[in-house]
PDB file with SEQRES, HELIX, SHEET and CRYST1 records, atoms N, CA, C and O in Angstrom:
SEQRES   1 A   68  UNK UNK UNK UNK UNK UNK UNK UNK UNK UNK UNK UNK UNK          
SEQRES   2 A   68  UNK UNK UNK UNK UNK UNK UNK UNK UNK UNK UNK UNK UNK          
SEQRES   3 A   68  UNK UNK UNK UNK UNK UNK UNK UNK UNK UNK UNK UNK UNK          
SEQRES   4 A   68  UNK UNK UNK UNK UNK UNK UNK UNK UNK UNK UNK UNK UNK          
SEQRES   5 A   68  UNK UNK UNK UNK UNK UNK UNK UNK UNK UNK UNK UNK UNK          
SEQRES   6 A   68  UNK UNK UNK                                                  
HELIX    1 AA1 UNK A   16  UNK A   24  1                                   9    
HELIX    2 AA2 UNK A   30  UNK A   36  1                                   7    
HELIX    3 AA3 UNK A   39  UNK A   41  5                                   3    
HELIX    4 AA4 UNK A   44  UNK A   59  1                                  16    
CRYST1    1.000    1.000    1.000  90.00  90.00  90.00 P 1           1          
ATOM      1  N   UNK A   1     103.292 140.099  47.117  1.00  0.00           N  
ATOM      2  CA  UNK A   1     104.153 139.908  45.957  1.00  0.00           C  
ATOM      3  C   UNK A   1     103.822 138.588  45.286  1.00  0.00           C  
ATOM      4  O   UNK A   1     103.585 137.611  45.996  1.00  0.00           O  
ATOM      5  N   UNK A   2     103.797 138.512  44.207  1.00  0.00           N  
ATOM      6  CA  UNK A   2     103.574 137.499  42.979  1.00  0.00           C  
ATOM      7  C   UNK A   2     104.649 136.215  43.129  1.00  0.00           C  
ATOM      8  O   UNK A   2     105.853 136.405  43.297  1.00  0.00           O  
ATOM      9  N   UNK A   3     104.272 135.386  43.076  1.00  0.00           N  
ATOM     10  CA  UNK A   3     105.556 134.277  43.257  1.00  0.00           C  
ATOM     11  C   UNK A   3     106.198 134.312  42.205  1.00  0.00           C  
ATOM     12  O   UNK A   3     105.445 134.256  41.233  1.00  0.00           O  
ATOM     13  N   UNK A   4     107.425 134.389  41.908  1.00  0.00           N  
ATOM     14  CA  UNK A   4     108.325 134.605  41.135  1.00  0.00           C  
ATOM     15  C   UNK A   4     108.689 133.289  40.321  1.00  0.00           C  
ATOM     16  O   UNK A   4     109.393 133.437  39.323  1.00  0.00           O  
ATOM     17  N   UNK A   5     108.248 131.964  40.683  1.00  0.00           N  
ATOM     18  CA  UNK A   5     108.509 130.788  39.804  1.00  0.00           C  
ATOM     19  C   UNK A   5     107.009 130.770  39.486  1.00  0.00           C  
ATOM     20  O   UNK A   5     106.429 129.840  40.047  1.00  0.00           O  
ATOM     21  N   UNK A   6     106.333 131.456  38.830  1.00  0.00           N  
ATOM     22  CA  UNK A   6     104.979 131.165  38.623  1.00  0.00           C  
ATOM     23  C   UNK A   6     104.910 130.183  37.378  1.00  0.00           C  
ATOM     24  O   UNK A   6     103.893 129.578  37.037  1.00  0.00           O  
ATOM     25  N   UNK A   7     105.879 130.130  36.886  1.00  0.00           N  
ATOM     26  CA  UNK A   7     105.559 129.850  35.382  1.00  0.00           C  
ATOM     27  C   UNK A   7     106.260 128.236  35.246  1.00  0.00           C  
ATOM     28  O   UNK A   7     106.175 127.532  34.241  1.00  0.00           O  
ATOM     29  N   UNK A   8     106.971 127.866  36.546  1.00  0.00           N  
ATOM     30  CA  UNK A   8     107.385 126.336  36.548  1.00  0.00           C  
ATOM     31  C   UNK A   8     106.041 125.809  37.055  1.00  0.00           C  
ATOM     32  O   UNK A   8     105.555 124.866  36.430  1.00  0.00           O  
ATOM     33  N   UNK A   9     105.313 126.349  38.217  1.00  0.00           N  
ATOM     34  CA  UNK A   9     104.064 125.657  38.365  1.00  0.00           C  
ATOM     35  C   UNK A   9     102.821 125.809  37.272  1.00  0.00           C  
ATOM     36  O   UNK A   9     101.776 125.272  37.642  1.00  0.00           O  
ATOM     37  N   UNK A  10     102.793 126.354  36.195  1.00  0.00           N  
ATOM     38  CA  UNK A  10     101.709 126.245  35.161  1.00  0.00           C  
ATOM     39  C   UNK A  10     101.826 124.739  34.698  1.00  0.00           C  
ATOM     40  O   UNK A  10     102.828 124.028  34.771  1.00  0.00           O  
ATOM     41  N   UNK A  11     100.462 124.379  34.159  1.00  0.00           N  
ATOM     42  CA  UNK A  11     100.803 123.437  33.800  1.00  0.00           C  
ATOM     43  C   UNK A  11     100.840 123.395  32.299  1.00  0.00           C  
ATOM     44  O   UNK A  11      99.856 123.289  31.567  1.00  0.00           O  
ATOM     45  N   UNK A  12     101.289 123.429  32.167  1.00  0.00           N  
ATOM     46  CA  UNK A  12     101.820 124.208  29.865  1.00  0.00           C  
ATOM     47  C   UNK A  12     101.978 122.237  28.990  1.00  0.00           C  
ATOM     48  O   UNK A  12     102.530 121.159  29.211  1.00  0.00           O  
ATOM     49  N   UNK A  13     101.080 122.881  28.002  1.00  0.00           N  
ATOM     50  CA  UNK A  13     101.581 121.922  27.012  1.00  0.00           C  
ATOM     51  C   UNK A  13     102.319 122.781  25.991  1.00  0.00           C  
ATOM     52  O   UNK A  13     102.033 123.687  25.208  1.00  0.00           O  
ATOM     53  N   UNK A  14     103.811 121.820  26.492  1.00  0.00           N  
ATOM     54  CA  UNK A  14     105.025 122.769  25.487  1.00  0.00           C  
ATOM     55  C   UNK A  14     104.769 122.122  23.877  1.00  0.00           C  
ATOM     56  O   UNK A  14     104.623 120.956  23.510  1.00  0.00           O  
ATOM     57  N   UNK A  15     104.787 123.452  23.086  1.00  0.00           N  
ATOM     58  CA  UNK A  15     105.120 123.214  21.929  1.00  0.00           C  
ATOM     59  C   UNK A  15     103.139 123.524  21.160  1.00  0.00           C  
ATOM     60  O   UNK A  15     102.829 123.786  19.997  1.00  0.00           O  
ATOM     61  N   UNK A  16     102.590 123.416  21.894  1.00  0.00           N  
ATOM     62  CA  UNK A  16     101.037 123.217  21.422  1.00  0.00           C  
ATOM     63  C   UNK A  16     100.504 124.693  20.446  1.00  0.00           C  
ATOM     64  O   UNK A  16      99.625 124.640  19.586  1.00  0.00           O  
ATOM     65  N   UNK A  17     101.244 125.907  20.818  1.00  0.00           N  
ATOM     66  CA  UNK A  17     100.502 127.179  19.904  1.00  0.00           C  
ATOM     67  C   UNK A  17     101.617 127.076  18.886  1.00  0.00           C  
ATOM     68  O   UNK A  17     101.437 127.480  17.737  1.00  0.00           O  
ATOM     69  N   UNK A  18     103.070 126.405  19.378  1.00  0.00           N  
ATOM     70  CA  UNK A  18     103.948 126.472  17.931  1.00  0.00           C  
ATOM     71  C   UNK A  18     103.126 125.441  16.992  1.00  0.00           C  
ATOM     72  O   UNK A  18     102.862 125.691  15.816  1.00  0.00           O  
ATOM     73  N   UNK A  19     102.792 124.365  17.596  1.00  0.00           N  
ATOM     74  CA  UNK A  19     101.823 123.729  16.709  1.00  0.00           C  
ATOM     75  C   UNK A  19     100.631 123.926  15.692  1.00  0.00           C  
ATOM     76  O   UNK A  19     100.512 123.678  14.492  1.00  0.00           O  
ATOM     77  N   UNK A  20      99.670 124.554  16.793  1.00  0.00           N  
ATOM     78  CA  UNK A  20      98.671 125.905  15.829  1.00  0.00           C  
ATOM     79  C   UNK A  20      99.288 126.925  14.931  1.00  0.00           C  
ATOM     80  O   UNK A  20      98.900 127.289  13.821  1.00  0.00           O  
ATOM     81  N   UNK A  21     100.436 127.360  15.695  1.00  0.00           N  
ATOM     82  CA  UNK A  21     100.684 128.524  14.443  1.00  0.00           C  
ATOM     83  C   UNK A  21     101.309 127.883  13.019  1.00  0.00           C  
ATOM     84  O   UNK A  21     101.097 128.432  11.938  1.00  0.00           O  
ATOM     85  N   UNK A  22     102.239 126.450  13.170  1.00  0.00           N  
ATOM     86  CA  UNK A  22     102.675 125.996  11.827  1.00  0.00           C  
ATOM     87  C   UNK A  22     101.295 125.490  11.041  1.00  0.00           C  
ATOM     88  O   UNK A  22     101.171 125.526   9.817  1.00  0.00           O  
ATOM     89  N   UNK A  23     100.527 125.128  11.747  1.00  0.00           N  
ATOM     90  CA  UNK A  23      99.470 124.420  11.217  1.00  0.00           C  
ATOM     91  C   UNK A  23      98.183 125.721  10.030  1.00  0.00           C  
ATOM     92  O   UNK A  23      97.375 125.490   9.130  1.00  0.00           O  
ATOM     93  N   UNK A  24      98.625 126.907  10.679  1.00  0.00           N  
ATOM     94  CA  UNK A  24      98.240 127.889  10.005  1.00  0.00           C  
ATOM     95  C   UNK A  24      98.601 128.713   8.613  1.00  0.00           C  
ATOM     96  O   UNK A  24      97.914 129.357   7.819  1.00  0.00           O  
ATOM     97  N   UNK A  25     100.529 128.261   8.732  1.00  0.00           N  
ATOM     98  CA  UNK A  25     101.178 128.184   7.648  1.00  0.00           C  
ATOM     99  C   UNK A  25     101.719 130.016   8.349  1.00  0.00           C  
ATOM    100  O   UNK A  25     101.761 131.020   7.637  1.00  0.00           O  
ATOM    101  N   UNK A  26     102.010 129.986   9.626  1.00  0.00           N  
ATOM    102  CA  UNK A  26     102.483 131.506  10.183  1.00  0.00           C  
ATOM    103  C   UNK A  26     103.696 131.013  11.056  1.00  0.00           C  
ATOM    104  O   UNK A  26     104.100 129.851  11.111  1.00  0.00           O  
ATOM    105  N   UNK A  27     104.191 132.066  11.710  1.00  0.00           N  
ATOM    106  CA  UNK A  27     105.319 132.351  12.584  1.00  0.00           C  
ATOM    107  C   UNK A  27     104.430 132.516  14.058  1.00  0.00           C  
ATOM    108  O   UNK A  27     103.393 133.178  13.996  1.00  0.00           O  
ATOM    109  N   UNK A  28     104.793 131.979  15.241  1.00  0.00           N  
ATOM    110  CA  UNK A  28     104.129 132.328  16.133  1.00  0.00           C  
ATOM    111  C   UNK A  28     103.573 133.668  17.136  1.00  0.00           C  
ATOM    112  O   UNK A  28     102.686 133.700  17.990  1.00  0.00           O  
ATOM    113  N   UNK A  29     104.531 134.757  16.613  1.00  0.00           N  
ATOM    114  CA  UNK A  29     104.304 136.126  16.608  1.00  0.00           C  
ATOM    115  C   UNK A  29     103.094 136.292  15.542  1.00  0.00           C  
ATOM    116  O   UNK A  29     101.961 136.700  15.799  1.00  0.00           O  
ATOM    117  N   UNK A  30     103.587 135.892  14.321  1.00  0.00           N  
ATOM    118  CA  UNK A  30     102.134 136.133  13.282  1.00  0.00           C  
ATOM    119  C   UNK A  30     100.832 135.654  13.605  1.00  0.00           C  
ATOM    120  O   UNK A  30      99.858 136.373  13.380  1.00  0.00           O  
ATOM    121  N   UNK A  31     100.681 134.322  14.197  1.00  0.00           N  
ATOM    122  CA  UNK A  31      99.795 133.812  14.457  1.00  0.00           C  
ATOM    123  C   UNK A  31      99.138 134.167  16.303  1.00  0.00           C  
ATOM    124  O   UNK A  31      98.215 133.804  17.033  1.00  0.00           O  
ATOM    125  N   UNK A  32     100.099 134.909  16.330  1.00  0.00           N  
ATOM    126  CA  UNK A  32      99.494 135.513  18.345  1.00  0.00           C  
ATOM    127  C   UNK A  32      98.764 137.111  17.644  1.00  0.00           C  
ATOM    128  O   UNK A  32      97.556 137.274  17.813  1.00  0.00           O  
ATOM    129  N   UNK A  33      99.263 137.787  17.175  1.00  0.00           N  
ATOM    130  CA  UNK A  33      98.470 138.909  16.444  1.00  0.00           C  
ATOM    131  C   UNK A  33      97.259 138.338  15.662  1.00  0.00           C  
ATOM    132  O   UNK A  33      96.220 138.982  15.810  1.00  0.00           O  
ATOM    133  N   UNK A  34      97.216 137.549  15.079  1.00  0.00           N  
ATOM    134  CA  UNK A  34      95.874 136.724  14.249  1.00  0.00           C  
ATOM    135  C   UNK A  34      94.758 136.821  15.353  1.00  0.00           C  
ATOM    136  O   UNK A  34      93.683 137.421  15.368  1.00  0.00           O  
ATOM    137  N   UNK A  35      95.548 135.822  16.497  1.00  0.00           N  
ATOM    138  CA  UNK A  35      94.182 135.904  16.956  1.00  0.00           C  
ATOM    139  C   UNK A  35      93.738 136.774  18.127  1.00  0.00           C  
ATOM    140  O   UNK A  35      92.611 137.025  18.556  1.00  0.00           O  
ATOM    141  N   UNK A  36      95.069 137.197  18.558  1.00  0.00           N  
ATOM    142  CA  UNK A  36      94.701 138.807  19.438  1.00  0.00           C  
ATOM    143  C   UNK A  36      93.600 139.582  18.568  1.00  0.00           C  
ATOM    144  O   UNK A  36      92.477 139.830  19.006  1.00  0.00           O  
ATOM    145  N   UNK A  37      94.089 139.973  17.153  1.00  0.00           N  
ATOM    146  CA  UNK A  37      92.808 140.807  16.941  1.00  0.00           C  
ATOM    147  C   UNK A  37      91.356 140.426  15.631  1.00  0.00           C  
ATOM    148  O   UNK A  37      90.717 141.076  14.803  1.00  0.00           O  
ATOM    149  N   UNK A  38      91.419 138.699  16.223  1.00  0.00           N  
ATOM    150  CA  UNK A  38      90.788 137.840  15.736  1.00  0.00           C  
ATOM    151  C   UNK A  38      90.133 137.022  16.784  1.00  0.00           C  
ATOM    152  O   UNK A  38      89.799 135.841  16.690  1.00  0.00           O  
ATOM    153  N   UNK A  39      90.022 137.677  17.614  1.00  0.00           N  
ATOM    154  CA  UNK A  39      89.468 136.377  19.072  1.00  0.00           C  
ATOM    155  C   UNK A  39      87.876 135.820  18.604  1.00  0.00           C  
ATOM    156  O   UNK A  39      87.791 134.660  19.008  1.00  0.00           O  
ATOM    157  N   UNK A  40      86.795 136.166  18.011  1.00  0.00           N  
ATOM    158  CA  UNK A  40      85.896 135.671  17.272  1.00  0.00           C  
ATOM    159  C   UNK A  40      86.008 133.791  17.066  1.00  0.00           C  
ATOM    160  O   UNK A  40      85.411 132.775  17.420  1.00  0.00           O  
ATOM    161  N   UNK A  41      87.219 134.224  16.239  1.00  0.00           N  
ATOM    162  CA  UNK A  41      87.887 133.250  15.159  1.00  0.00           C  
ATOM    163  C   UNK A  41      88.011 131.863  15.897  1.00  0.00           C  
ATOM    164  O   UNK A  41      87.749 130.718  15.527  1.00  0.00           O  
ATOM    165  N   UNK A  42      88.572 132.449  17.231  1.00  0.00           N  
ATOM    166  CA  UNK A  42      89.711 130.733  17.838  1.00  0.00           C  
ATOM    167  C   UNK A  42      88.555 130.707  19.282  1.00  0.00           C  
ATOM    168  O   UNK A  42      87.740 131.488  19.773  1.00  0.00           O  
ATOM    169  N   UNK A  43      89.004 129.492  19.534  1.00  0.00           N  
ATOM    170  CA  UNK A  43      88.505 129.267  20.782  1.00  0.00           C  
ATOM    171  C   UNK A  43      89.160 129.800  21.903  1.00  0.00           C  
ATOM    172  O   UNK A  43      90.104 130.562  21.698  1.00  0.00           O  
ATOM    173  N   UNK A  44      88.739 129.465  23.344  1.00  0.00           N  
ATOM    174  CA  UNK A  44      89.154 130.632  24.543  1.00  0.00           C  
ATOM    175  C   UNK A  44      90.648 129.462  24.692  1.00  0.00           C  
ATOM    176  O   UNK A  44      91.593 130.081  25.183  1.00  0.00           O  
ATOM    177  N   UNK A  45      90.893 128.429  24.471  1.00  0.00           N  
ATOM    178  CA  UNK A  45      92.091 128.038  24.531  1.00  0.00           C  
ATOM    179  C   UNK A  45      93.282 128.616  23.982  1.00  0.00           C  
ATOM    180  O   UNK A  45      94.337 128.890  24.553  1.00  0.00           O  
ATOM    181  N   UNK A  46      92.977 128.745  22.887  1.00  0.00           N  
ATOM    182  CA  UNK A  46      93.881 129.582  21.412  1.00  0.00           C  
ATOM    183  C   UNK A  46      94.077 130.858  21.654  1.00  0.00           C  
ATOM    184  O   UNK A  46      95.180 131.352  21.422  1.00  0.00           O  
ATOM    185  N   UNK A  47      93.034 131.612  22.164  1.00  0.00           N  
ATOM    186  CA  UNK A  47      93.625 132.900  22.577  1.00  0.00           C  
ATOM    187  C   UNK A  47      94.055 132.926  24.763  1.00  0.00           C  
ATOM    188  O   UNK A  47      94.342 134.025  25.239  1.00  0.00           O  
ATOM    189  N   UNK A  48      94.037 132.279  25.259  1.00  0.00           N  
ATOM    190  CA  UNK A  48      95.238 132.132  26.175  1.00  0.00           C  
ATOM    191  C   UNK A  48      95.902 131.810  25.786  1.00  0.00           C  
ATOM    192  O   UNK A  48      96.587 132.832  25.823  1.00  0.00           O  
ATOM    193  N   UNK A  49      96.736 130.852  25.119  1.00  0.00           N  
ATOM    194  CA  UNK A  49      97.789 130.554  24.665  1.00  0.00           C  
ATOM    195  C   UNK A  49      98.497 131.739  23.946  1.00  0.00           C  
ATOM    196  O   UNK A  49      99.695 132.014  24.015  1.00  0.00           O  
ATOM    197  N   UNK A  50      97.736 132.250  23.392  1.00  0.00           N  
ATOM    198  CA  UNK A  50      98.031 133.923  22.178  1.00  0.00           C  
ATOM    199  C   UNK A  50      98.575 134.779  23.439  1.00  0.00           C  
ATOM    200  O   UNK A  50      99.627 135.413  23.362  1.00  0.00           O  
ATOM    201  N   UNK A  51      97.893 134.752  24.440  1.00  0.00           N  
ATOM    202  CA  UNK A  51      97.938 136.123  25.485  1.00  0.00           C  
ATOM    203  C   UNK A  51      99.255 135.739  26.537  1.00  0.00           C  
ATOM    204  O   UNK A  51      99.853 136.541  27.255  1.00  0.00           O  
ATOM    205  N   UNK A  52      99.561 134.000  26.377  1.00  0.00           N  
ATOM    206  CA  UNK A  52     100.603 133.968  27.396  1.00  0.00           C  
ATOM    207  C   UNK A  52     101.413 133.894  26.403  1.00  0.00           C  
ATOM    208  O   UNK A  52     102.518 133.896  26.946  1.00  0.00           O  
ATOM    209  N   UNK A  53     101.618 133.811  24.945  1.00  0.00           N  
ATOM    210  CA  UNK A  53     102.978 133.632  24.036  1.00  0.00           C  
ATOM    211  C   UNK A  53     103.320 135.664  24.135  1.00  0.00           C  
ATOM    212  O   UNK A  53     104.345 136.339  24.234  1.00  0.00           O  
ATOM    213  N   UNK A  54     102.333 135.880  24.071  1.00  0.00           N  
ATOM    214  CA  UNK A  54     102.508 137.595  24.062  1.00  0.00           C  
ATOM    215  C   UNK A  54     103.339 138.224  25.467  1.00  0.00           C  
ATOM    216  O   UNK A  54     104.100 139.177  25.636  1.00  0.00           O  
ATOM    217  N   UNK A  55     102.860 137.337  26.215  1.00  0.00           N  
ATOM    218  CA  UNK A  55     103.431 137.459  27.553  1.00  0.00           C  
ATOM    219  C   UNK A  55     105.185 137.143  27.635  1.00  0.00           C  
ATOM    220  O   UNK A  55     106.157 137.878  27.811  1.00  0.00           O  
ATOM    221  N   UNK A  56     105.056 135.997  27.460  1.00  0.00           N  
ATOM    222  CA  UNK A  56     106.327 135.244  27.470  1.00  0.00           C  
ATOM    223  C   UNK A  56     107.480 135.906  26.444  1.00  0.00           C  
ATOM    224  O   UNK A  56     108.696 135.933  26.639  1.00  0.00           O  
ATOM    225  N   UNK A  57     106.690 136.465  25.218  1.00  0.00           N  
ATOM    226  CA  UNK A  57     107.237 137.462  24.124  1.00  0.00           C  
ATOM    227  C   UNK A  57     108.384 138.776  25.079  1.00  0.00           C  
ATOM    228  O   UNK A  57     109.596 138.991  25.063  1.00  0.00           O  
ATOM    229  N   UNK A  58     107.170 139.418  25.844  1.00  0.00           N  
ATOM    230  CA  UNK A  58     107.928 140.261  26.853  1.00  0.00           C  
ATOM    231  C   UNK A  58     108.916 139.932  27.741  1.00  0.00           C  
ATOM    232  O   UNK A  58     109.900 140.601  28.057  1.00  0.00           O  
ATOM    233  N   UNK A  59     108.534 138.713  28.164  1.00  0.00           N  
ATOM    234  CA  UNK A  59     109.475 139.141  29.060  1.00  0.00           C  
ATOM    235  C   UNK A  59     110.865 138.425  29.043  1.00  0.00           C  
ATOM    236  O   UNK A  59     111.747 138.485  29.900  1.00  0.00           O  
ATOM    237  N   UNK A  60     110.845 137.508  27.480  1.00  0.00           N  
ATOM    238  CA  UNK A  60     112.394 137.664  26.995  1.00  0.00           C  
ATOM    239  C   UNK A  60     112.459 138.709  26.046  1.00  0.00           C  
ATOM    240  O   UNK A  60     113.276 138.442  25.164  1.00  0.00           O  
ATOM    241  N   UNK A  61     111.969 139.668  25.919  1.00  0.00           N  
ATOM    242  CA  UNK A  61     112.462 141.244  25.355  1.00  0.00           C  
ATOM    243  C   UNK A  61     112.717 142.071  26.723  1.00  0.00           C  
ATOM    244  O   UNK A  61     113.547 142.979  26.694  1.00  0.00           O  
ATOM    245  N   UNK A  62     112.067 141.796  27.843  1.00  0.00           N  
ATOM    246  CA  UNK A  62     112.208 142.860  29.097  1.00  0.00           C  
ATOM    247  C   UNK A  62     111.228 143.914  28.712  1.00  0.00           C  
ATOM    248  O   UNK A  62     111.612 145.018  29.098  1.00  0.00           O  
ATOM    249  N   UNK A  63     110.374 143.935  28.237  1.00  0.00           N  
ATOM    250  CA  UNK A  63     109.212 144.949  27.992  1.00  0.00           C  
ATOM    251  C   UNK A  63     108.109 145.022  28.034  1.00  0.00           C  
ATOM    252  O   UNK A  63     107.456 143.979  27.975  1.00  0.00           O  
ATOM    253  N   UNK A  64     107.463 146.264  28.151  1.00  0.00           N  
ATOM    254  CA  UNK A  64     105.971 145.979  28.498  1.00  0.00           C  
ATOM    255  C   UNK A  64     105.233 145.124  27.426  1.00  0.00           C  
ATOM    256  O   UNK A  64     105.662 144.122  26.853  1.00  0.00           O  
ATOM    257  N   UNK A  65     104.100 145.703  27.289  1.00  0.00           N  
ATOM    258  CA  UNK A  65     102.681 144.828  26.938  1.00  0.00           C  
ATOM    259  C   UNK A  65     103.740 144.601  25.430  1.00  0.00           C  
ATOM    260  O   UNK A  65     104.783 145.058  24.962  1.00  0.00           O  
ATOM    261  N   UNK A  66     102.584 143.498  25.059  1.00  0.00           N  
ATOM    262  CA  UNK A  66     102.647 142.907  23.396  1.00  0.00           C  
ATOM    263  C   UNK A  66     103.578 142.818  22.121  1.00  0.00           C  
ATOM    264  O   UNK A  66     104.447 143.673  21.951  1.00  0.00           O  
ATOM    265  N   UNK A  67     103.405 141.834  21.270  1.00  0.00           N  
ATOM    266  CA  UNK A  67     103.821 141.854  20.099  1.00  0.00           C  
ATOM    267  C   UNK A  67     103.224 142.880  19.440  1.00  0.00           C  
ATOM    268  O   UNK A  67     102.022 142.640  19.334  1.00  0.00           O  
ATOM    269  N   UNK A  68     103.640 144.297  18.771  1.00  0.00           N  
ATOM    270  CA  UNK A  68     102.950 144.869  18.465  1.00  0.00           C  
ATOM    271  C   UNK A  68     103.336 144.704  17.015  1.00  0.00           C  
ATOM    272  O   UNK A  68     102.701 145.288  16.137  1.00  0.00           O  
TER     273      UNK A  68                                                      
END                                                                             
């Protein structure tokens, strides 16, 4: 089984993709779809950050995969 506080031991810079996404002139849902189906575009930082905001998206909705 998965450790269940996984996400207090990450080590996260809070606030850093809300940063990218204002800096884009988007909403951070807008800007996690950008580069989900823009990965070309951003670096491999920008899209983890995309894939754990998508994440984190779920699971304060309680639902599976993605911002769709």
């Amino acid at each position: 089984m998965k450790d269940a506080n996984f996400i207090k031991k990450m080590n996260l810079k809070k606030g850093a993709f809300t940063k990218q996404s204002k800096k884009a002139k988007m909403t951070v849902p807008e800007f996690t779809k950008e580069v989900i189906n823009n990965p070309t575009k951003y670096s491999s930082t920008t899209k983890k950050r995309a894939v754990l905001a998508r994440t984190f998206d779920d699971m304060r909705r309680g639902r599976g995969k993605g911002i769709h």
